[in-house]
DOMAR-390976 format. One record per residue (C-alpha): residue in three letters; z, y, x. Coordinates in steps of 0.02 Angstrom, whole numbers, padded with zeros to 5 digits, always signed. Layout:
ALAZYX;...
This chain:
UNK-00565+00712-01193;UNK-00681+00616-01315;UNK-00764+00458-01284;UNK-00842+00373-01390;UNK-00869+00181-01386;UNK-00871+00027-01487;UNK-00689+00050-01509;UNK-00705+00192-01649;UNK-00703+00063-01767;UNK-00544+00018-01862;UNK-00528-00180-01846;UNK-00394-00233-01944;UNK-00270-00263-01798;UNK-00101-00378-01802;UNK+00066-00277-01855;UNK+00173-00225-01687;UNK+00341-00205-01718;UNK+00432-00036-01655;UNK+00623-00053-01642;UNK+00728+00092-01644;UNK+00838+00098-01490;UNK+00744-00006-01359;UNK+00617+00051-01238;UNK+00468+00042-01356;UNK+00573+00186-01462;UNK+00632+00284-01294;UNK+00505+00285-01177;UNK+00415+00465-01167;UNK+00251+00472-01102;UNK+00260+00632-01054;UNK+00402+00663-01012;UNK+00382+00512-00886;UNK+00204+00557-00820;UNK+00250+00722-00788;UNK+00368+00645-00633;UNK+00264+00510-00581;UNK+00116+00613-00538;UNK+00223+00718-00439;UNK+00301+00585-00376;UNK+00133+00505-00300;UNK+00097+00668-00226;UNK+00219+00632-00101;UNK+00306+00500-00126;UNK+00382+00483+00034;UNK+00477+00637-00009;UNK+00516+00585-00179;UNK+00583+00398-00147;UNK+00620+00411+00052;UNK+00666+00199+00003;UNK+00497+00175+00033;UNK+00455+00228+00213;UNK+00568+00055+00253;UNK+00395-00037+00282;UNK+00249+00009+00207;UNK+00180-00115+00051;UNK+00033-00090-00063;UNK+00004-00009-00239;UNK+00178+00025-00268;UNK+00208+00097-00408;UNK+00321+00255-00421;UNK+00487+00226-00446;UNK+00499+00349-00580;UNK+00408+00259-00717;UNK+00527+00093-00674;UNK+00705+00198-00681;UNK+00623+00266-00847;UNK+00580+00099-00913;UNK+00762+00036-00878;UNK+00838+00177-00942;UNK+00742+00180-01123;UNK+00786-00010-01113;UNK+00965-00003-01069;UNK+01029+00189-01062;UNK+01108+00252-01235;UNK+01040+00433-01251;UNK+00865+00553-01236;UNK+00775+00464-01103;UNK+00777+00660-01016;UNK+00942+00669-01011;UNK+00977+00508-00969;UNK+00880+00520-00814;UNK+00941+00654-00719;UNK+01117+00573-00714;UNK+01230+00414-00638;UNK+01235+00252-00719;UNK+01334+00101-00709;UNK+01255-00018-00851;UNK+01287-00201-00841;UNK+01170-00333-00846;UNK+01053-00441-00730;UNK+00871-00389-00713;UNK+00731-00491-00635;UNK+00558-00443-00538;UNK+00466-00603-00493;UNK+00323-00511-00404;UNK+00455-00398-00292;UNK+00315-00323-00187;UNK+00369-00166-00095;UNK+00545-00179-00191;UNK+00545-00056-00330;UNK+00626-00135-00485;UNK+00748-00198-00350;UNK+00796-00025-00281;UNK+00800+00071-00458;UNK+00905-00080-00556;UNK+01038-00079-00393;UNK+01037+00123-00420;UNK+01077+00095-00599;UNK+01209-00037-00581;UNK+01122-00170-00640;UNK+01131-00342-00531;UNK+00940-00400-00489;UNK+00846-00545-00447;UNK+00681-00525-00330;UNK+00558-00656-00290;UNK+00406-00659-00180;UNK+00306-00787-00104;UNK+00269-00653+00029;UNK+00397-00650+00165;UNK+00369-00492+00224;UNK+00407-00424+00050;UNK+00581-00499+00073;UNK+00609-00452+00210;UNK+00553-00275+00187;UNK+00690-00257+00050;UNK+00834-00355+00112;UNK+00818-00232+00240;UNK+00788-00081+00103;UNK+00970-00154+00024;UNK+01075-00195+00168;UNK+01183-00104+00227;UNK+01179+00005+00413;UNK+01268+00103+00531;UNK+01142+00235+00558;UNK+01264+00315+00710;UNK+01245+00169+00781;UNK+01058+00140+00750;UNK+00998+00310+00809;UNK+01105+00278+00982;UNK+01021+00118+01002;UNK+00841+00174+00952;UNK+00862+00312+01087;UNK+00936+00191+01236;UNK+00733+00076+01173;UNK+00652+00230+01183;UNK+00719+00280+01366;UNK+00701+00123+01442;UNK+00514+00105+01398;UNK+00485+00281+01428;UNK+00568+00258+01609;UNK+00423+00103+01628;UNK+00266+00169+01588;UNK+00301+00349+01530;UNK+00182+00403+01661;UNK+00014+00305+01559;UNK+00044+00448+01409;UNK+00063+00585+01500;UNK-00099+00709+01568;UNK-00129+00869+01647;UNK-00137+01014+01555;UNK-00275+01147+01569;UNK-00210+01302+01540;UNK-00068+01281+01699;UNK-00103+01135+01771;UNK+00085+01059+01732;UNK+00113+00895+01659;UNK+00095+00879+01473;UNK+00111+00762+01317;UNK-00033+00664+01252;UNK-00019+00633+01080;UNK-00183+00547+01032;UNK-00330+00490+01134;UNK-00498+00461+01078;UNK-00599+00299+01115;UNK-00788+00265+01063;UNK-00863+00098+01038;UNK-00983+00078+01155;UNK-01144-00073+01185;UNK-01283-00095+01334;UNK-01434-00019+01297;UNK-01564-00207+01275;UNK-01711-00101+01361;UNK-01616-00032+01539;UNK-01445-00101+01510;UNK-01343+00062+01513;UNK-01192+00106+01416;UNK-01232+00177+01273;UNK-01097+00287+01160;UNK-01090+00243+00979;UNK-01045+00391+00896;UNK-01082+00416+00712;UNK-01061+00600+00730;UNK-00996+00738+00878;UNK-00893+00842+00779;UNK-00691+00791+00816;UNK-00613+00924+00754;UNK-00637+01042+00593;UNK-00609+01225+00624;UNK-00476+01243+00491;UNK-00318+01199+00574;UNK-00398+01240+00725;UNK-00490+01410+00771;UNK-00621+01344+00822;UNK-00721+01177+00797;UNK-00729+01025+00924;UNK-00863+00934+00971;UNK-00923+00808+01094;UNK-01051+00868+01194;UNK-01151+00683+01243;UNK-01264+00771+01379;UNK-01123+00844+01453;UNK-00993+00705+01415;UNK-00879+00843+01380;UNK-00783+00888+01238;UNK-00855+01089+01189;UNK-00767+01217+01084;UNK-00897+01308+00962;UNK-00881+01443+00828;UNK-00874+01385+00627;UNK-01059+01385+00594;UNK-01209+01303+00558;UNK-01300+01335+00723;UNK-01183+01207+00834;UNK-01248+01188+00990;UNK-01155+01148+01167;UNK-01116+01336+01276;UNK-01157+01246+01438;UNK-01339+01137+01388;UNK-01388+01207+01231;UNK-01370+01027+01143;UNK-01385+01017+00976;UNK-01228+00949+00923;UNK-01253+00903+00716;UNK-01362+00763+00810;UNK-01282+00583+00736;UNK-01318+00475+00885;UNK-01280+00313+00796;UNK-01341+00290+00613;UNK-01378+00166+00469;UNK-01344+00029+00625;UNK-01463+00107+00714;UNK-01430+00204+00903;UNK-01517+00267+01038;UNK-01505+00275+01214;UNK-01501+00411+01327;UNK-01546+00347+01458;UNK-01731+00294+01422;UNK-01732+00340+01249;UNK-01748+00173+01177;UNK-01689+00145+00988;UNK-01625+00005+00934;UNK-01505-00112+00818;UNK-01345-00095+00886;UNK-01220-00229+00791;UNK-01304-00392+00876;UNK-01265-00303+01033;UNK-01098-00265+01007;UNK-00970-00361+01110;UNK-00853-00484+01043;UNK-00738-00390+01010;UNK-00811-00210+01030;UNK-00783-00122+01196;UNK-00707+00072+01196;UNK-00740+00206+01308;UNK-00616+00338+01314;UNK-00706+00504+01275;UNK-00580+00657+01226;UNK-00378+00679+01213;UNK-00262+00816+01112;UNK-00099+00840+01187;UNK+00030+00958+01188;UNK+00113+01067+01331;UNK+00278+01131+01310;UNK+00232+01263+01411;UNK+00049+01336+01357;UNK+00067+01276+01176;UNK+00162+01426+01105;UNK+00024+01552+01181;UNK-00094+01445+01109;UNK-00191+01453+00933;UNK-00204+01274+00878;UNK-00206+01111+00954;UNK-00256+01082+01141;UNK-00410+00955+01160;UNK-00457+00904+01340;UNK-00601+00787+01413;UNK-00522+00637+01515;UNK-00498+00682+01694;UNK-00518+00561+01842;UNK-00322+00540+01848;UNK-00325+00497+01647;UNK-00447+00365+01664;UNK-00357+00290+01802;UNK-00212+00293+01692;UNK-00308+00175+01581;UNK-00337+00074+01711;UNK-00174+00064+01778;UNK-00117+00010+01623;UNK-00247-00147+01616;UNK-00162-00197+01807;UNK+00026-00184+01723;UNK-00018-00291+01571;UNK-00093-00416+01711;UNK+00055-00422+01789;UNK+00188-00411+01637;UNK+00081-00500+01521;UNK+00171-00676+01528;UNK+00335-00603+01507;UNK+00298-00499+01360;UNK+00285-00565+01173;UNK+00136-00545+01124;UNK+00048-00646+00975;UNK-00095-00722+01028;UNK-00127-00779+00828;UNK-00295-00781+00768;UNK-00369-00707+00610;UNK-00393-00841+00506;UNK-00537-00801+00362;UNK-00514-00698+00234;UNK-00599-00578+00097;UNK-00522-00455+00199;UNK-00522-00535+00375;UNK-00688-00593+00375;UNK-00741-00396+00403;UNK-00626-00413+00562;UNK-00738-00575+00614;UNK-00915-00513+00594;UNK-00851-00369+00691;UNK-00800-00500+00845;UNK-00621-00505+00815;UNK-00542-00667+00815;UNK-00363-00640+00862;UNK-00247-00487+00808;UNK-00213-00444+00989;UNK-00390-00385+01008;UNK-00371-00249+00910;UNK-00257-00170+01020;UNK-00314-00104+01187;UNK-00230-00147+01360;UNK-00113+00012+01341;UNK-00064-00008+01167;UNK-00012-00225+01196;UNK+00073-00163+01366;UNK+00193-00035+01272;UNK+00209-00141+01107;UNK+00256-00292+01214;UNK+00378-00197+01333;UNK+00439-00102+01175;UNK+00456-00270+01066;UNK+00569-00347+01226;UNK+00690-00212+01232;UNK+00731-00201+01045;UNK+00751-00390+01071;UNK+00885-00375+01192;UNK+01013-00267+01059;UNK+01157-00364+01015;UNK+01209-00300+00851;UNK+01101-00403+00727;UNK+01094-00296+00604;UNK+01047-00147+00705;UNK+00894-00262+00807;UNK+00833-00329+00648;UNK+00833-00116+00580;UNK+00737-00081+00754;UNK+00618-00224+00712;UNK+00580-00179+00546;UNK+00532+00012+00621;UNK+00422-00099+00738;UNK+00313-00199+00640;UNK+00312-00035+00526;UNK+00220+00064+00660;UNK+00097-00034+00716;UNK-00014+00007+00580;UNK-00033+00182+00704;UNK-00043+00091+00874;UNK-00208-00003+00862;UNK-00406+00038+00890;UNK-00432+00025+00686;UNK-00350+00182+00674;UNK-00448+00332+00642;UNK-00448+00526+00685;UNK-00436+00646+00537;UNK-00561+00787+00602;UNK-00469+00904+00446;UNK-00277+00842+00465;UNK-00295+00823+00651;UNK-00192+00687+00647;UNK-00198+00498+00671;UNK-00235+00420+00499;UNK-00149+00229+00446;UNK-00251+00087+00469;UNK-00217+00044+00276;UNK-00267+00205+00253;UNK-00373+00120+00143;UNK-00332-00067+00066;UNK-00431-00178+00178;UNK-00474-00173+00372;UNK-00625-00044+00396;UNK-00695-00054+00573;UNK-00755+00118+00636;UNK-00864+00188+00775;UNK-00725+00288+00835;UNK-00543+00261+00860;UNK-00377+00343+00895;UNK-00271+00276+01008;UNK-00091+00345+00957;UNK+00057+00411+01049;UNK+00173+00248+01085;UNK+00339+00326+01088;UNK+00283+00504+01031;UNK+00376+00673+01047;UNK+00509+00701+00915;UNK+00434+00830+00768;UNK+00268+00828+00835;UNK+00138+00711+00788;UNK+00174+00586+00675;UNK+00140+00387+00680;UNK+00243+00363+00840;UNK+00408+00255+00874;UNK+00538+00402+00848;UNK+00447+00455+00713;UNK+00454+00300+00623;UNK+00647+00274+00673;UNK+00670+00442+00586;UNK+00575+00397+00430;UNK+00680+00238+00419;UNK+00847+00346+00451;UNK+00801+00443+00302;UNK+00766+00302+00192;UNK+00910+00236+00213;UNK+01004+00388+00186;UNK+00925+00403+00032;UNK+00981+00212+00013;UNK+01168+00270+00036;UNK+01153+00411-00087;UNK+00987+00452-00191;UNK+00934+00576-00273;UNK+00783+00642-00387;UNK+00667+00804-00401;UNK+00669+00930-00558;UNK+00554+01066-00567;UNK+00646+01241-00665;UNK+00480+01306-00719;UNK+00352+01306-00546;UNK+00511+01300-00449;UNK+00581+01103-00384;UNK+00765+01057-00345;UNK+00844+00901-00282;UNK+00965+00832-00413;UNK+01096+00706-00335;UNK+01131+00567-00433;UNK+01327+00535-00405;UNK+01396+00368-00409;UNK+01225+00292-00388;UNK+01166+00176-00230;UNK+01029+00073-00175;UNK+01125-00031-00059;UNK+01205-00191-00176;UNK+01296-00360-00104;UNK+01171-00493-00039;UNK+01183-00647-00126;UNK+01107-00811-00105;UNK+01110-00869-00309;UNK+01077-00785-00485;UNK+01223-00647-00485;UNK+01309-00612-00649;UNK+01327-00441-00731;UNK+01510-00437-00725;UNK+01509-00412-00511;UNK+01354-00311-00445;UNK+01238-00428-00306;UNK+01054-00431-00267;UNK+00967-00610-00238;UNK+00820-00572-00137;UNK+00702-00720-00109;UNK+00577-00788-00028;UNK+00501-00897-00138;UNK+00371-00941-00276;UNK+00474-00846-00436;UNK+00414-01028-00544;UNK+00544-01100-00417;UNK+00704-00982-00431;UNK+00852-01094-00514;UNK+00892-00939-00646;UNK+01012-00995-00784;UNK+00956-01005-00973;UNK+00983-00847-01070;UNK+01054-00745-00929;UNK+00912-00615-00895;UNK+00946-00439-00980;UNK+00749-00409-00945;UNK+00604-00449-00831;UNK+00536-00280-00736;UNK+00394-00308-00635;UNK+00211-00234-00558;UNK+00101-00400-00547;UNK-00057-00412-00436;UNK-00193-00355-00514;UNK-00295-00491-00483;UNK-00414-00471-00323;UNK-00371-00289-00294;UNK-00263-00285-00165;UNK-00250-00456-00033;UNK-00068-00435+00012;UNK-00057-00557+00121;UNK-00222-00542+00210;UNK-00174-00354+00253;UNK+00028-00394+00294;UNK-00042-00532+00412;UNK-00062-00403+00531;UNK+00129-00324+00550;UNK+00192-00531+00525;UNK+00108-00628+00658;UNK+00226-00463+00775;UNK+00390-00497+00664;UNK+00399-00664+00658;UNK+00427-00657+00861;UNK+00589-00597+00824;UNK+00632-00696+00679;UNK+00581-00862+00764;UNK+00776-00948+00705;UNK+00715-00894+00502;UNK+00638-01014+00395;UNK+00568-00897+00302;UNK+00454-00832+00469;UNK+00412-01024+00503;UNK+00238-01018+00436;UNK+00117-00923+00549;UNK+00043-00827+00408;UNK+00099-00751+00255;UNK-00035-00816+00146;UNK+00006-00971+00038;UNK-00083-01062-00107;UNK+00067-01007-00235;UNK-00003-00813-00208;UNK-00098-00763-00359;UNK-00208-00620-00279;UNK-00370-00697-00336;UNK-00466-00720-00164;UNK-00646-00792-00144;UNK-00624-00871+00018;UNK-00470-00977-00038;UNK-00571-01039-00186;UNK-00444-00933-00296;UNK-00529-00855-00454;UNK-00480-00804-00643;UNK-00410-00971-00680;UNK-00292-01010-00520;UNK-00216-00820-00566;UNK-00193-00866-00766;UNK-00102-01032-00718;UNK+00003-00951-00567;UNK+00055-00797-00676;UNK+00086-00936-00835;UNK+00197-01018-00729;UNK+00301-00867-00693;UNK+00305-00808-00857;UNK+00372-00956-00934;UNK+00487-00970-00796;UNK+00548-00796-00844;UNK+00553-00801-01026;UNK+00663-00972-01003;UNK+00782-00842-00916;UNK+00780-00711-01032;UNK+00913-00685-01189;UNK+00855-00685-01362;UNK+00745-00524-01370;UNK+00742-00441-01199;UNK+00581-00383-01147;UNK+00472-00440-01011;UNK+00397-00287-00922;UNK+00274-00254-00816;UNK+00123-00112-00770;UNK-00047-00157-00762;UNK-00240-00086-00745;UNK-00409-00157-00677;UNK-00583-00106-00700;UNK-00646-00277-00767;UNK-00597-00317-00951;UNK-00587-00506-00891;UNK-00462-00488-00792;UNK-00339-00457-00950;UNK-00376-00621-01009;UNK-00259-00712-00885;UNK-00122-00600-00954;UNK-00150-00645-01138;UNK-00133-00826-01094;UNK+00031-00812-00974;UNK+00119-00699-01122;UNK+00067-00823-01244;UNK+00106-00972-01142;UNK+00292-00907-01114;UNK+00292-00884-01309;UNK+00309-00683-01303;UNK+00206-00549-01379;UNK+00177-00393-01354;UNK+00274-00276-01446;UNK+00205-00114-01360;UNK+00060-00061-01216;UNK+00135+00113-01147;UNK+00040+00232-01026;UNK+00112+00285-00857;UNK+00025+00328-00701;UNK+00040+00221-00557;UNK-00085+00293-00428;UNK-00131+00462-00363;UNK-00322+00531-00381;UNK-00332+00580-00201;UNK-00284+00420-00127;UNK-00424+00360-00010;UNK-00460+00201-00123;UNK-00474+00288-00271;UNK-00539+00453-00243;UNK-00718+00488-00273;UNK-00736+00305-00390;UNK-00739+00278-00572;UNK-00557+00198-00546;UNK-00414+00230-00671;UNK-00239+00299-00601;UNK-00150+00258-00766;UNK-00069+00101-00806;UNK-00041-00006-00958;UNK+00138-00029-00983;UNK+00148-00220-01077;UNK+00336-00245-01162;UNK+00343-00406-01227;UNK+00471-00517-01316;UNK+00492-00658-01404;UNK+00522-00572-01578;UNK+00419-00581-01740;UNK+00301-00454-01798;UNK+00359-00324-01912;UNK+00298-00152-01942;UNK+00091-00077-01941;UNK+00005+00011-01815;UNK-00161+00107-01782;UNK-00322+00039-01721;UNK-00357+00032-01535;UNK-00448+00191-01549;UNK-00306+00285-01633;UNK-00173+00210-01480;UNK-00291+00269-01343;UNK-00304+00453-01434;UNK-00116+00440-01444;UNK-00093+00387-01241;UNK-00238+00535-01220;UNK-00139+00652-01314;UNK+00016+00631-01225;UNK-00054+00630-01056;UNK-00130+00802-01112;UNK+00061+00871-01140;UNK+00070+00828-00955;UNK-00034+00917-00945;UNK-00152+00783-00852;UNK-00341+00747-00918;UNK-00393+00568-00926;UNK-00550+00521-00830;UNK-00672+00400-00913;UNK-00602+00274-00792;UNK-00423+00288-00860;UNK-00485+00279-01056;UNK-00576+00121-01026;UNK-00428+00039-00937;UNK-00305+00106-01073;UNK-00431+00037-01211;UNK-00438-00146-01123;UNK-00248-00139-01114;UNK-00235-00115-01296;UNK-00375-00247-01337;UNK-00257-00355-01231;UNK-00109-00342-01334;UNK-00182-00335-01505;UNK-00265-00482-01454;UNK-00103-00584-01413;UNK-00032-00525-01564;UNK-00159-00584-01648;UNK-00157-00755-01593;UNK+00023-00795-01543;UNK+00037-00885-01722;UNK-00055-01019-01689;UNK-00051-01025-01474;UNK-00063-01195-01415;UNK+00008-01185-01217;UNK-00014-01375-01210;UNK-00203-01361-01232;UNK-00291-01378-01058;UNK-00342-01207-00987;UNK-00511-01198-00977;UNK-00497-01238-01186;UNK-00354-01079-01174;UNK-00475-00966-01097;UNK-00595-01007-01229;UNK-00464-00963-01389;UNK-00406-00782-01275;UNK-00596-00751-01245;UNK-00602-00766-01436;UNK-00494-00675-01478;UNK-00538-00524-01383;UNK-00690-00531-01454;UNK-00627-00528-01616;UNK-00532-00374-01575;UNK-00669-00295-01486;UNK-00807-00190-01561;UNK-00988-00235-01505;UNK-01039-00148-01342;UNK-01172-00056-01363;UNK-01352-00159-01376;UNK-01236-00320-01362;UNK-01237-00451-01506;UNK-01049-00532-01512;UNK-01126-00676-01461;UNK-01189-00640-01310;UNK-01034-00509-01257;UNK-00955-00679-01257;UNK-01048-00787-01163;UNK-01063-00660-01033;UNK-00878-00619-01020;UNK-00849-00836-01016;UNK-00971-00854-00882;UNK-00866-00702-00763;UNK-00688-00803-00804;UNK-00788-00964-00729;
């Protein structure tokens, strides 16, 4: 792929030193990219570790095991990876997120450090490295799941149509509904009829509104009902705009709405152990009378349970995020739950409660406050999958027109998004905890390749551990704050934010304000919300911009470096759109007193995620080593690295989009900038004068956009940092 920009110009950059046994020798591209886009294919399959609790952006665990092991192993980085490893040394990731650097440094041997200010990132991998006795886990999982089911089994059960037996739901399918403002009927707010695709069904699904039935129709373009002739392509609610049925009137619907949204249950798939191996597909029924009073019964039972059932009652405080949840009427997280779904959760969250064996109730918890992001009214239907999608299917809270209300309990190996699915996703992770393993492809052909000698699972510890005995010292905690001795760090490893891309703490708000019920005796579930001014996520309502994230991630860095023996690198991945949001970087590395001795390329996202797919973003990362070393050695221009990163994603092969060039160009500007001007860095200027001098200086790396003086580049870049 060519692309030409200002960049094609040779500008004289800094010297970048290239060792010749550390990770900036090592490290293959290739070789590395080549597993990590796999990897984020499925990487549920490929790193099971992960389906402990689900976090944001992680980054495959791949590129990290590769980054240690071009650091730290002592042969071909291909060969090295496909074996055990017990290498010495303490590692630290002061942005732990979702736990990877953690999981792949215990696998290699290496004692770790983790640090978040996020306690449900701690908690997510204390639980990812602890020990468990899955015997006695699965035993107690099943006892939860009978006693619930012997309560209010009843509400998720339905009658089937082919033999009129009793049958499985497994999802059931709610509208939002608002009173017509001309005759003050009901009115159904769907943005479309069709609930089903005819691809993994024979035929396709639809909701018939004249009828109020769910109707069956051959793949075509000519979908109309077989009873009334309606036409069903009709989109009854549109642009914020519906129309009434009753007498016809059109009008706004959102000031309407109520607060929160009401739901009318309109369709239901199930599954009959009986009919369902006749039949070709899935089986799709309109709600009877005795389902809808099933609804209702439920409603009467969380009247009557309700005050002795845990339920948060927190409200949503505001939020970049969160205020899409308030203009949409919600003000607590219970209301996004219907009757049905707080009566099981609360009944379900009671029972796991009442196990005695801590470790084994705080396992069952963890599975809890996992699922929930399938048992709420955010959730969606996939009309292709035919299944119930996450509600962070996408990184934010998107409120929908329709909703899918999932199985609570579920039926084992059907369905997914259920409790005993999730207790068998966490029984495989940690499994794969107890002994992992990795994926090599033989040609077209995969095999799993078990890594002997290797674990996840390492000794808790409540200090800095040393190299000499193995521990992990997971905390909760700003990482400026950890009391790390001076000199002790073999390297830093770690996936920052990336500014305002993801709001971590806005989105794991949701599963906390549920956990922290159980965890009332922890200090670290005191607060009744995750979010804290020492997060860096740049966030608009908390008044937390450009600045706010270069003096948070300074801090860390310097804390870091202080840790870190003469030469080791500090690691970590990084991409964003916005070539201003690289300048906080530059002044954190500089402020610790590193530079950057090499940007790598890796891929850290998948095309086809639902965040990414169909935008200009990139999926490959910048991989920043720096260390405090001096500059020795020459190096290319910033168009001659990117044609190199280019050229070895092509051996992949993978083809960079124009999204992934860009980001690989500002990564490079980034680092030949700090090389640049680490000679004469000044941390003890104040930071608005900082931002001015890394500004600068990526100007004076950067070519002149096209019909942009240099001049003005600047000034516009300074006034987006402000």
């Amino acid at each position: 792929m060519t692309t030409q920009t200002a960049l094609d110009v040779d500008l004289g950059l800094a010297p970048e030193p290239v060792t010749g046994d550390g990770l900036e020798a090592r490290y293959d591209a290739a070789f590395v990219a080549r597993l990590a886009l796999r990897e984020k294919q499925v990487q549920q399959s490929y790193r099971p570790i992960i389906q402990i609790h689900k976090w944001f952006a992680r980054r495959p665990g791949s590129v990290f095991r590769s980054l240690l092991l071009s650091e730290f192993g002592d042969g071909p980085l291909a060969s090295d990876y496909f074996t055990g490893h017990g290498i010495p040394g303490v590692v630290a990731d002061p942005f732990m997120g979702g736990g990877t650097t953690v999981f792949e440094s215990a696998r290699l041997g290496l004692s770790v450090v983790g640090g978040d200010v996020n306690p449900m990132a701690w908690w997510t991998v204390r639980q990812a490295v602890s020990p468990l006795d899955l015997n006695a886990f699965q035993l107690e999982a099943g006892r939860a799941v009978a006693d619930v089911e012997e309560q209010i089994g009843d509400l998720y059960k339905t009658t089937c149509t082919g033999c009129a037996g009793q049958a499985e739901v497994k999802y059931f399918h709610h509208v939002k509904t608002c009173a017509c403002p001309s005759c003050g009927e009901e009115v159904d707010l769907f943005p479309g009829l069709r609930l089903a695709e005819a691809v993994r069904h024979p035929r396709e699904v639809y909701h018939c509104p004249h009828c109020d039935e769910l109707r069956e129709v051959e793949k075509g373009d000519a979908a109309r009902c077989p009873e009334c002739d309606f036409d069903l392509k009709e989109r009854p609610a549109s642009r914020g705009t519906a129309a009434c049925r009753h007498c016809g009137e059109q009008f706004k619907f959102a000031p309407l709405l109520q607060q929160p949204p009401k739901h009318r249950m309109f369709g239901m798939e199930y599954r009959c152990k009986r009919c369902y191996p006749m039949v070709r597909g899935r089986q799709f029924k309109t709600p009877d009378a005795v389902d809808l009073a099933r609804l209702d019964r439920a409603s009467e039972l969380l009247g009557q349970w309700g005050d002795g059932l845990v339920i948060p009652d927190d409200a949503i405080q505001p939020g970049d995020e969160t205020n899409r949840l308030n203009r949409w009427g919600y003000k607590r997280w219970r209301e996004l739950f219907s009757d049905r779904q707080l009566l099981g959760l609360g009944l379900l969250m009671r029972r796991v409660g009442e196990v005695e064996v801590e470790e084994i109730r705080n396992a069952l918890a963890t599975v809890f406050s996992d699922f929930l992001r399938y048992q709420n009214l955010l959730c969606r239907y996939d009309t292709y999958a035919l299944k119930c999608q996450d509600i962070f299917a996408v990184h934010g809270f998107p409120v929908a027109l329709l909703a899918c209300e999932n199985s609570l309990l579920g039926i084992p190996k059907v369905g997914s998004g259920s409790f005993v699915h999730f207790v068998a996703k966490y029984v495989k992770a940690k499994e794969y905890a107890k002994s992992p393993y990795e994926t090599e492809y033989v040609g077209k052909r995969k095999r799993v390749v078990p890594i002997a000698g290797e674990s996840i699972e390492a000794p808790l510890v409540d200090a800095e551990p040393s190299a000499a005995s193995q521990g992990a010292w997971i905390a909760a905690a700003p990482s400026q704050e950890l009391a790390l001795r001076p000199g002790s760090l073999d390297g830093v490893f770690t996936d920052p934010p990336y500014f305002d891309m993801v709001q971590y703490a806005e989105l794991m708000d949701f599963c906390y304000v549920w956990l922290r019920r159980f965890m009332g005796a922890r200090a670290e579930f005191a607060p009744e919300t995750t979010r804290t001014e020492d997060e860096l996520t740049g966030n608009t309502t908390r008044l937390r911009g450009m600045q706010e994230f270069a003096a948070g991630l300074s801090s860390v860095f310097c804390r870091m470096a202080a840790a870190m023996k003469p030469g080791a690198p500090l690691v970590f991945t990084y991409h964003h759109n916005e070539s201003e949001a690289y300048v906080p970087l530059i002044i954190a590395i500089l402020d610790a007193g590193l530079t950057c001795t090499a940007t790598l390329v890796a891929p850290g996202e998948m095309s086809a995620s639902l965040h990414i797919a169909g935008t200009k973003s990139s999926i490959l990362d910048s991989v920043f080593v720096c260390r405090a070393v001096d500059s020795s050695g020459e190096i290319g221009s910033v168009k001659q690295r990117v044609a190199a990163d280019v050229e070895a994603m092509r051996k992949v092969p993978y083809e960079p989009t124009q999204g992934d060039v860009l980001c690989l160009e500002a990564g490079h500007i980034a680092a030949s900038a700090i090389r640049r001007l680490r000679a004469t860095w000044d941390k003890d200027l104040p930071l608005e004068r900082r931002f001015e001098i890394a500004i600068e200086g990526v100007r004076a790396v950067r070519a002149v956009e096209e019909g942009i003086t240099t001049h003005e580049h600047t000034a516009a870049l300074r006034g987006r940092l402000r």
